[in-house]
C-alpha positions in Angstrom: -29.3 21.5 -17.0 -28.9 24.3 -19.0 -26.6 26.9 -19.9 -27.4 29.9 -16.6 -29.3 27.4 -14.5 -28.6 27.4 -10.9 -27.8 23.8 -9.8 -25.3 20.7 -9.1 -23.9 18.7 -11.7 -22.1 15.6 -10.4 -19.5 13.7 -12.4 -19.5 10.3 -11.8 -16.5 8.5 -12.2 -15.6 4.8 -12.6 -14.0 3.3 -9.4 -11.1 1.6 -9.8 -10.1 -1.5 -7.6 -6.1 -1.7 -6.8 -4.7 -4.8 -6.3 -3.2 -5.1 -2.8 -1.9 -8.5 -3.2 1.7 -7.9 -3.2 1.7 -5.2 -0.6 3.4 -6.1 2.9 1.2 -7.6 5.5 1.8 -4.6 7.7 1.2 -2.2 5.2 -2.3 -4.1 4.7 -3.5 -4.1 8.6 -3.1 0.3 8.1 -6.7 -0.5 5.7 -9.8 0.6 7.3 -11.3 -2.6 9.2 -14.3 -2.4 6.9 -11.4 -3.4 3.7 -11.1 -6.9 5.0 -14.7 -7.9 4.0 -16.9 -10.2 5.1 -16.2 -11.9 8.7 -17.7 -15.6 9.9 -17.9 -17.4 12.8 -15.7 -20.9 13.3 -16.4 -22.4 16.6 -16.9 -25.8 18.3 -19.2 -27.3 21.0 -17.2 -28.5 23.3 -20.1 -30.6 24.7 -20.6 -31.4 28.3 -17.4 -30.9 30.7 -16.9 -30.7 34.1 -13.7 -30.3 36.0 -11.2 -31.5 33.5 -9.2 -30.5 30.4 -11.1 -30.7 27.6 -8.9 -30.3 24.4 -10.4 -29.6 20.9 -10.0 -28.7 17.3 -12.6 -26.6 15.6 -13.0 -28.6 12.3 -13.7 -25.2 9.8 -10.6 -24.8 8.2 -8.8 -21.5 8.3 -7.3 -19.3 5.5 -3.6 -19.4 5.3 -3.3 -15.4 6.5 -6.5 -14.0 8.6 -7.7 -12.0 11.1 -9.1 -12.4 14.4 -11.5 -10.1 15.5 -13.9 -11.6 18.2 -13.3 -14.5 20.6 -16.7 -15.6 21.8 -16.6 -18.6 25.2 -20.2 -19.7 26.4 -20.7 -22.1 28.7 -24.0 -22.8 30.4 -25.7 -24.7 33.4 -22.6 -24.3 35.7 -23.2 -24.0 39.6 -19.7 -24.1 41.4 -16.7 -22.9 38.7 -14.6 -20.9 40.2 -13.0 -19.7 37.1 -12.5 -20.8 33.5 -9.4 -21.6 32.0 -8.8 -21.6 28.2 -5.8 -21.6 25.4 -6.3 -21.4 22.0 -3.5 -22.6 19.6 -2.8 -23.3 15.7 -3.1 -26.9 15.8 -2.3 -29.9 12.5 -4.3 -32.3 14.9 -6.4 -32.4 18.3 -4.1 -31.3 21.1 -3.4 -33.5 24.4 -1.7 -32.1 27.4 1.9 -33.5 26.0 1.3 -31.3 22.5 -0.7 -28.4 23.4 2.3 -26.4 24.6 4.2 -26.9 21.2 1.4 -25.4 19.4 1.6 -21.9 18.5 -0.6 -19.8 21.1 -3.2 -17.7 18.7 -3.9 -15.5 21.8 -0.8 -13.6 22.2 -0.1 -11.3 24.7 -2.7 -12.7 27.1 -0.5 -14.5 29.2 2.9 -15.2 30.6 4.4 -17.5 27.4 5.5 -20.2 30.0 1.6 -20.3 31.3 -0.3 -23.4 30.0 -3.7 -21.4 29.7 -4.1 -18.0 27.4 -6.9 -16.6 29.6 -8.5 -17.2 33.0 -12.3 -16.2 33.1 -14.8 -15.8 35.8 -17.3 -18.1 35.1 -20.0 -16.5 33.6 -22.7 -17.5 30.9 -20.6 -15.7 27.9 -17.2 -14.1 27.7 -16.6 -12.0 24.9 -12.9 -11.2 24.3 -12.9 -8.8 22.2 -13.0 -6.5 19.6 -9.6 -7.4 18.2 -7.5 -6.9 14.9 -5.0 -9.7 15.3 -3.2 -10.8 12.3 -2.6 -14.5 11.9 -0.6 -16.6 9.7 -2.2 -20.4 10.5 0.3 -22.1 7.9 -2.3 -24.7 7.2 -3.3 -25.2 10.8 -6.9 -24.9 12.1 -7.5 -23.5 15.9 -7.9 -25.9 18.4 -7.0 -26.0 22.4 -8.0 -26.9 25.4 -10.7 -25.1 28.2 -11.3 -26.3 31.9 -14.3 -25.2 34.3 -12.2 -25.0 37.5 -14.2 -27.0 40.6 -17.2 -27.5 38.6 -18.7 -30.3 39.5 -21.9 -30.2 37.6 -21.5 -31.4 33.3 -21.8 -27.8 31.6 -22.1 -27.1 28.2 -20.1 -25.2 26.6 -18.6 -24.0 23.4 -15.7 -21.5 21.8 -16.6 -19.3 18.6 -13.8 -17.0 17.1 -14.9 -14.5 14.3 -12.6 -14.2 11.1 -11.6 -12.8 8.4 -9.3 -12.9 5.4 -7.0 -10.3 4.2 -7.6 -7.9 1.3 -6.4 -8.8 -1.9 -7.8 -5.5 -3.9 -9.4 -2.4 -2.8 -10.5 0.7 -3.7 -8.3 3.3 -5.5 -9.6 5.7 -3.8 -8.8 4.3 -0.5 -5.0 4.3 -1.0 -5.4 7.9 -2.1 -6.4 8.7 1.3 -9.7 9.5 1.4 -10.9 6.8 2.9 -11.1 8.6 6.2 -10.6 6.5 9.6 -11.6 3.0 10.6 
C-alpha cells in the first residue's frame, strides 16, 4: 500500500503460548472450555445383564488430573426395567459389592453420600448426563462401578462411555490477557 492510499493494513504478530503448568487447579477451570483441548471417549461394554449388579472397570487408563464432561449409559433390548441404577467410582481394581463403597464416587453431588448408587435412570435406550466441567484428580485410578437394570428380566446390553479431557498445560497469551471472550 502506498503512501495516501485508502485501505487496512494489518500487523500480524507472533502468538505467544504461556505456560499454565504451575498455575492452581482452580485458577485453570476459569479457562474457556475450548483451552482444555482435545476430548475422548473411555467406556466399557458391560455386556449382557439382567437384574443384578454388574460391577466393572473401564480398562483405558485415565490422566492423573482431568475433566469430565459427558457421561453417556446405553442400554438396549430391555422390556420390563423399571429403572436403572448406576455409580461410577475411581477404582485401583474391579469393584465387588464389599469395595465399591470405599471407592471414591466420580459423580459427586448426584446423590445422598450414604446412597450405594450415583444415579437412578428411567430406563430408556441412552441417558446422557451431561454437559459437565467436573475436575477430577484419579491418583492413578481408572473409572470403574457397578449398574443394575431394576426387574429386568430380559439379558440387555449395555454399556457406559464418559468423555475426557486433560488439563491445560500452556495457552495462549492472549487468553490470559483477557481477550479470550467467554466460554
Amino acid at each position: 500500500m502506498r503512501h495516501g492510499e485508502h485501505g487496512l493494513a494489518l500487523k500480524f504478530q507472533r502468538v505467544e503460548d504461556m505456560d499454565v503448568s504451575k498455575w492452581s487447579i482452580q485458577k485453570i477451570m476459569m479457562l474457556p472450555d475450548w483451552c482444555f483441548g482435545q476430548r475422548w471417549w473411555v467406556g466399557i461394554y458391560i455386556g449382557p445383564a439382567a437384574d443384578e449388579a454388574n460391577y466393572f472397570m473401564i480398562p483405558e487408563s485415565v490422566p492423573d488430573v482431568f475433566v469430565l464432561w459427558d457421561v453417556l449409559i446405553c442400554s438396549a433390548g430391555h422390556t420390563t426395567a423399571t429403572h436403572c441404577n448406576i455409580s461410577l467410582r475411581l477404582c485401583r481394581q474391579t469393584p465387588n459389592g464389599g469395595t465399591l463403597k470405599t471407592y471414591r464416587r466420580l459423580l459427586r453431588g448426584f446423590s445422598d453420600p450414604k446412597q450405594f448408587y450415583d444415579v437412578h435412570l428411567p430406563p430408556v435406550a441412552c441417558t446422557h448426563l451431561g454437559p459437565m466441567r467436573n475436575l477430577i484428580e484419579a491418583r492413578n485410578d481408572r473409572i470403574g462401578g457397578v449398574f443394575k437394570l431394576v426387574a429386568e428380566t430380559v439379558t440387555t446390553e449395555n454399556q457406559v462411555s464418559c468423555l475426557i479431557s486433560g488439563i491445560p498445560r500452556e495457552v495462549p497469551d492472549w487468553v490470559v490477557s483477557g481477550l479470550a471472550g467467554g466460554r
